[in-house]
C-alpha positions in Angstrom: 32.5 -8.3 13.5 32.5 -5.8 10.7 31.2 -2.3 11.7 28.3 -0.8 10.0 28.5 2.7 8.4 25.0 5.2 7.3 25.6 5.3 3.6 22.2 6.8 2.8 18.8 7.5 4.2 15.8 5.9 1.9 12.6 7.7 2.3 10.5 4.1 2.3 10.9 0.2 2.0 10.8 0.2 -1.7 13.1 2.5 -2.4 15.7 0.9 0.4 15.5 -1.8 -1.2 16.3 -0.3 -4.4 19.6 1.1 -3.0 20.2 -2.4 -2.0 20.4 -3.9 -5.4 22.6 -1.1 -6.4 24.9 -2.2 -3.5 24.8 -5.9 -4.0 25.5 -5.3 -8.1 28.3 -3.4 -7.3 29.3 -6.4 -4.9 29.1 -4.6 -1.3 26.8 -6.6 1.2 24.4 -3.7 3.0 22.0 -4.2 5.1 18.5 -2.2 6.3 16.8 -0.7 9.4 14.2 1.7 10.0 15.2 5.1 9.9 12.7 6.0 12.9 11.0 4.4 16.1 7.5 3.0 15.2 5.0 0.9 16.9 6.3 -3.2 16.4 2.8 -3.8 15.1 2.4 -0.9 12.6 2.7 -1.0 9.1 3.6 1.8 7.6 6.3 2.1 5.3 9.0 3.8 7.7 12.4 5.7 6.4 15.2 2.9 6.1 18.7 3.2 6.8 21.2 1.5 4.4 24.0 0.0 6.3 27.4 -0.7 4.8 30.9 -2.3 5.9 32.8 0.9 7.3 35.4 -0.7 4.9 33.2 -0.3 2.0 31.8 3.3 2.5 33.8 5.1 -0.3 32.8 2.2 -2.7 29.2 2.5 -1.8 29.0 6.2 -2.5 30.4 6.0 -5.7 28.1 2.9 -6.6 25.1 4.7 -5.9 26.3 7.7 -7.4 26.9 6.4 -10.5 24.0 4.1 -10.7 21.2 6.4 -9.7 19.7 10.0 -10.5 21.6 12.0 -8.1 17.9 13.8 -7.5 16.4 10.5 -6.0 18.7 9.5 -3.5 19.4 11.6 -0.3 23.1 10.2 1.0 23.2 11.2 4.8 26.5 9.5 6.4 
């Protein structure tokens, strides 16, 4: 099993998911979790954690580097 690696810290679903796409364009496969500990039942939209292969960490950065205003995304390894 491939390790996971903290690429970057999103500060809500939609922007996770946003990262994501950048990920998956750029041809790494990440994956999400929340950020914090909430209630199972609640709803709110938590902090997300993108995941990436430890193998594809460097590649990740650069991606979202390069495909994103460097003001809207908080990288956190």
């Amino acid at each position: 099993m491939t390790r996971m690696v903290q690429v970057a810290v999103a500060g809500d679903v939609t922007e996770a998911e946003e990262i994501e796409s950048m990920l998956r364009a750029a041809g790494i496969d990440p994956q999400l979790e929340p950020a914090i500990d909430h209630h199972p039942r609640s709803i709110e939209d938590a902090p997300q954690k993108v995941l990436v292969p430890e193998a594809s960490l460097e590649a990740a950065i650069h991606a979202i580097e390069s495909l994103s205003d460097p003001e809207e995304i908080i990288t956190d390894p």
